[in-house]
N, C-alpha and C positions, 0 to 999 in steps of 0.2 A: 601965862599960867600953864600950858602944852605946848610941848614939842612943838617947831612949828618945821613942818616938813615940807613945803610949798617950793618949788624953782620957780621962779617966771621965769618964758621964754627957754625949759628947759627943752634939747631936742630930744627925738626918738632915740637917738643913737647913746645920747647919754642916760636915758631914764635905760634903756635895755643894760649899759655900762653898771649904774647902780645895783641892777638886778642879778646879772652876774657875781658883782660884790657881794651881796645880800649871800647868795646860794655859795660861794668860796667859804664864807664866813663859818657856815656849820659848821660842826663835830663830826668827829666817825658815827659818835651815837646817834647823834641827830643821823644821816645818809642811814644808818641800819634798821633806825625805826622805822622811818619814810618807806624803804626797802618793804621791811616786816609789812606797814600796810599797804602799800600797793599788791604784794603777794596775796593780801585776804582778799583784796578787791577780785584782784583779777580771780581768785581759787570760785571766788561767788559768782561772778559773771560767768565762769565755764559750768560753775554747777547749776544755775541759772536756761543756759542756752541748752545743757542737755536733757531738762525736764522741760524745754519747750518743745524742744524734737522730738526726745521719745515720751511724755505725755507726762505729765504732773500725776495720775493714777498708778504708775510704773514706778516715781522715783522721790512721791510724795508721800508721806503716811495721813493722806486727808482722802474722805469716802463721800458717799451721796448723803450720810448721817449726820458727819462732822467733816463740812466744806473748806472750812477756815482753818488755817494752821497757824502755824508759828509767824510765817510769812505776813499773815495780814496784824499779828500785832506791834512785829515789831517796826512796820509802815505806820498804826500808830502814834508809835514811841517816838519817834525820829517828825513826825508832821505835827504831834500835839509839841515836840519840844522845840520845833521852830516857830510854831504860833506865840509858844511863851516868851522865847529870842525876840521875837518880832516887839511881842506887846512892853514887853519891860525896857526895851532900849527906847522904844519910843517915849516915852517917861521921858528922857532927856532932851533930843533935838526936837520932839514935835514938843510938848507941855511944857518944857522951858525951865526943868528942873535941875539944878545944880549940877548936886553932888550924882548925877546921873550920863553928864556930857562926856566923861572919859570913855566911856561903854560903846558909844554911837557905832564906831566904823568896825571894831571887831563883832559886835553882836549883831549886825544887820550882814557879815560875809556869814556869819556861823549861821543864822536862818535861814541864808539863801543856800548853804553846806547842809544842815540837816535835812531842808523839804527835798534836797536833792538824792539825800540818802534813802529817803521816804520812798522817792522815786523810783530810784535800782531796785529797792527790795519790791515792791508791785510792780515791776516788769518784770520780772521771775515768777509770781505769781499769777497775773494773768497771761493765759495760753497764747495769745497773738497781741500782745501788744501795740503795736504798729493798726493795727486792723480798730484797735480803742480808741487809738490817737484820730483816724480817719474819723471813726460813725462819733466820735464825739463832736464835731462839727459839723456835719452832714448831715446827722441825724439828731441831734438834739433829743433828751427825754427830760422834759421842765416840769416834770410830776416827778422825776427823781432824783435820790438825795443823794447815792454817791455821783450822779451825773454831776449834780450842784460844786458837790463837795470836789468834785477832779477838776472842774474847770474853774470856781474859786481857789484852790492852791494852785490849778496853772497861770491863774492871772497873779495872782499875789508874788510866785519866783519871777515873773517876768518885771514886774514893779519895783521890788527890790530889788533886783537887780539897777535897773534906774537909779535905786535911791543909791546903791552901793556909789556907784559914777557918779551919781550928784557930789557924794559928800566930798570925795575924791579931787574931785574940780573946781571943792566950794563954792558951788551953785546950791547955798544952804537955804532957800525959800523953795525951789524945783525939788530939793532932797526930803524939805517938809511934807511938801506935797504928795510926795513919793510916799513916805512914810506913813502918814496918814492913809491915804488908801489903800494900803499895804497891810495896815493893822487892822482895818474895817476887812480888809479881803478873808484877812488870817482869821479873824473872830466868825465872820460868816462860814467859812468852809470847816472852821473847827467844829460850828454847832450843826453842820449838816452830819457832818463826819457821827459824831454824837447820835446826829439822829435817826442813820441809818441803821443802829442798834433798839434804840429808844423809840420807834417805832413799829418797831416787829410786835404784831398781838402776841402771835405765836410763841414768842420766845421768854415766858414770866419773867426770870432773873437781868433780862434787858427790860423789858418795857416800862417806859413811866416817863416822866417831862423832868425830870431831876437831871438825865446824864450831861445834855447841853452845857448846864447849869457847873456839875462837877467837871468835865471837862475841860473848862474854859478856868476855874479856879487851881486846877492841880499842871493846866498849861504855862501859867503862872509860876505854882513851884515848881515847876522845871525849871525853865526861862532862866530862875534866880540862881538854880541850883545849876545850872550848866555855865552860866555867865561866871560866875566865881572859879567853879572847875578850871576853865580854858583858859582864862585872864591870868592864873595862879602859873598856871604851865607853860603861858605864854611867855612871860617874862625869864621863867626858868630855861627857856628854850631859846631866847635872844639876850641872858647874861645879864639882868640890868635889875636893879632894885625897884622895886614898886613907890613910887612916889607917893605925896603927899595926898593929890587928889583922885588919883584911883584907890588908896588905899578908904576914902571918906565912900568910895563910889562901891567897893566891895561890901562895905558896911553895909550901904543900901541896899543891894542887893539882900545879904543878910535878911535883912528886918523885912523886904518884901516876901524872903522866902520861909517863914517862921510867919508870917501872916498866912499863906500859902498852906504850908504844913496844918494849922487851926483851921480854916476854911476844909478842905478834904478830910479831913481827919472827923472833923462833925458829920458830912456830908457819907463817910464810913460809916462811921456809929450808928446814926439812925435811919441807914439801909439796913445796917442788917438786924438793927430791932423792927424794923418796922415787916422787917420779912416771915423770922422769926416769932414774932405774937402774931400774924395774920396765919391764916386757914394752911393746912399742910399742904402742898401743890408741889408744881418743878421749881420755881424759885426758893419753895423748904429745903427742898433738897440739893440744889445748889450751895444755900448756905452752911446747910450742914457740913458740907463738901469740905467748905471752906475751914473752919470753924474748925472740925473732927473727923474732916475724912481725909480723904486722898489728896485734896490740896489744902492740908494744913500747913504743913512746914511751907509751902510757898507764901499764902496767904500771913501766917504769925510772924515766920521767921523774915521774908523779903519784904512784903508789902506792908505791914504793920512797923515792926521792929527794924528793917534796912532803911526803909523811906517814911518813916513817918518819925517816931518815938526817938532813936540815936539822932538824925540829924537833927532834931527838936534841939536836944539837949548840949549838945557841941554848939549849936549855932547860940545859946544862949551862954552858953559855958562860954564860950572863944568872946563874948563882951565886944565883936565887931574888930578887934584887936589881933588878935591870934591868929595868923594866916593860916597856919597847918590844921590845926584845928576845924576850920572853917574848909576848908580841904578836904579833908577829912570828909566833915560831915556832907559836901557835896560830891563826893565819891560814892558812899552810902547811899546818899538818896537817888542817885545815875541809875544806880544798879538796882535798887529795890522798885525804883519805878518802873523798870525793865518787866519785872514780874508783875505790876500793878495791870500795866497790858494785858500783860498773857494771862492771868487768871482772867479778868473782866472778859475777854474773847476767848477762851477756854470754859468755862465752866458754865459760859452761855449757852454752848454748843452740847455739851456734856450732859445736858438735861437733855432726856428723851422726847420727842415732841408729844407722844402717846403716855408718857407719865402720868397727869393726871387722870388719865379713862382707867387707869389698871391695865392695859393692853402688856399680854405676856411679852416677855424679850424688850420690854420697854419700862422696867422695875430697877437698872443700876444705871449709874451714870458709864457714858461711854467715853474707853480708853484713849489718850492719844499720848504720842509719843514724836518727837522730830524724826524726820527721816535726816543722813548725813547731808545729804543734799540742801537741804532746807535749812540746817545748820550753816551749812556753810554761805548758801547765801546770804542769812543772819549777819556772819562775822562779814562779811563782804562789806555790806553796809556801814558796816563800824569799821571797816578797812577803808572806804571812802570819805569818813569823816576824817579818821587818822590823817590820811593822807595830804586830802585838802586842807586841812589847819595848820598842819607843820610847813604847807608850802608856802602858803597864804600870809604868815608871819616871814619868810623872809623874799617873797614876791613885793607884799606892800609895807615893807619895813618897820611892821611892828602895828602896824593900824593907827599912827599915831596923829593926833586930832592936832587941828589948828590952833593958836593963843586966844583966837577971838570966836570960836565957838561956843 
């Protein structure tokens, strides 16, 4: 039914032989674009190292009011969408679902690709990283959540990665195993991650037991909506027609990501009625924010209308059938979900904490802005996904599954 790409008894010398092959094989395009994102990478890693040197205060536009920038949403972006990579492949090799098996080996490199992109962008943002790495062993703190949350997505890359070489070797009950607790790791650190917002009294427009909840449903339409994106590109990028059973397996996708879309899209609605009818406070004014102030066009035009309503509609217009379309529509929701972040970690902050006492200088939401640096380590991040995906497709030749998987 799949490719079956297995040598017994192949040696080192010949599997590196292949790999060479693989890397000949590309286009100039292909070598330019690779080019293009290693240049973001590395532009973000220097602009990275030099707000650890000369201080993130200097070369960050984040203050003692508004701590969180850009930095920490779009960490995020890239950890909640390898939680959904994690959760929707496993659908197939761990649940024993069909039309889901084609997915396995490329969606389990791209969650171990994006927690890792997660990673670059919060070591840019924390001041000593290395010194995090240490007291998060040493010293453990088990009353907190991003403690939980850093050392559940460090167990989880280390798992998938396992599972990655399971599948690899066809040691597909070790690769179960892998997965399975890999998915359990991903859901636990997603809803701490969640909780470290959703927990805050102080912060109205975060607090409540819902985020967990929404987090874990819109990690989902990621998942779906990224798995379609790459798979689509993939093939465009190694020359080959999409076959019969990834074409059944994008479908799924599809239909998991149009559940996904209903699930958050409810989960939106009645936040922000339920914000809006309740007592005027920081979260009124949040939503206002949203709704008719200064982050409207982010809020209507990105997070509603980019990632919610278009891709709705393409995904059900494209009938499962329509590549481009469906393309399309998971392009849209990439990028809309981009802004879905950064407003939820923006206009958290952007609420004055003194808002509801009336404390003068504490009456408008507070401004932020990227600093270049911050930018750039942004694109960095998305410079190391680029990177590693285009390599990754002709390092393990397409990802392509066994006949009896």
């Amino acid at each position: 039914m799949y490719q079956n790409t297995r040598s017994n008894g192949l040696t080192l010398n010949g599997l590196e032989g292949q790999i060479v092959s693989r890397m000949k094989s590309g286009s100039n395009r292909y070598f330019l674009v690779v080019m293009i994102f290693g240049l973001m990478m590395l532009a973000g890693s220097i602009a990275g190292l030099m707000a650890t040197v000369g201080g993130h205060h200097v070369y960050y536009n984040v203050n003692r009011e508004l701590a969180w920038g850009v930095l920490i949403s779009t960490y995020i972006y890239f950890v909640v969408t390898s939680t959904g990579l994690c959760l929707v492949s496993s659908i197939g090799h761990i649940f024993g679902v069909e039309s889901f098996m084609p997915l396995a080996k490329r969606a389990v490199f791209l969650a171990i690709v994006t927690l890792c992109a997660g990673f670059f962008v919060i070591c840019a943002e924390i001041k000593v990283p290395i010194r995090m790495m240490l007291y998060n062993i040493i010293s453990p703190n088990l009353t907190s959540n991003i403690w939980w949350m850093g050392t559940l997505y460090g167990v989880a890359l280390f798992v998938m990665i396992l599972e990655f070489l399971f599948l690899y070797v066809n040691k597909v009950k070790l690769a179960v195993i892998c997965g399975f607790t890999a998915a359990i790791g991903e859901i636990a650190a997603n809803s701490n991650l969640a909780g470290v917002f959703g927990l805050l009294n102080g912060r109205e427009f975060w607090h409540g037991a819902y985020l967990p909840i929404f987090f874990i449903g819109s990690a989902v339409m990621t998942g779906a909506a990224a798995l379609i994106f790459f798979h689509v590109l993939a093939y465009r990028v190694n020359h080959e027609a999409m076959n019969e059973p990834m074409q059944k397996a994008m479908n799924a996708c599809r239909k998991v990501a149009i559940l996904g879309i209903c699930i958050v899209s409810f989960f939106t609605i009645w936040r922000m009625v339920s914000i809006v009818a309740g007592e005027p406070g920081g979260a009124y004014l949040g939503a206002m924010a949203m709704i008719k102030g200064s982050y409207a066009i982010s809020f209507w035009v990105f997070e509603v209308g980019l990632a919610l309503i278009l891709p709705l509609i393409l995904y059900i217009r494209s009938k499962g059938t329509n590549i481009r379309m469906m393309l399309l529509a998971s392009t849209l929701m990439i990028i809309g979900l981009f802004f879905m972040r950064y407003n939820m970690v923006m206009v958290g902050q952007a609420i004055p904490v003194y808002y509801s006492l009336g404390v003068n200088g504490s009456k408008e939401m507070i401004k932020y802005f990227p600093s270049y640096l911050e930018i750039l380590v942004t694109l960095g991040g998305f410079g190391l996904t680029g990177f590693l995906f285009l390599l990754g497709e002709k390092i393990f030749g397409g990802h392509k599954m066994d006949a009896h998987h």
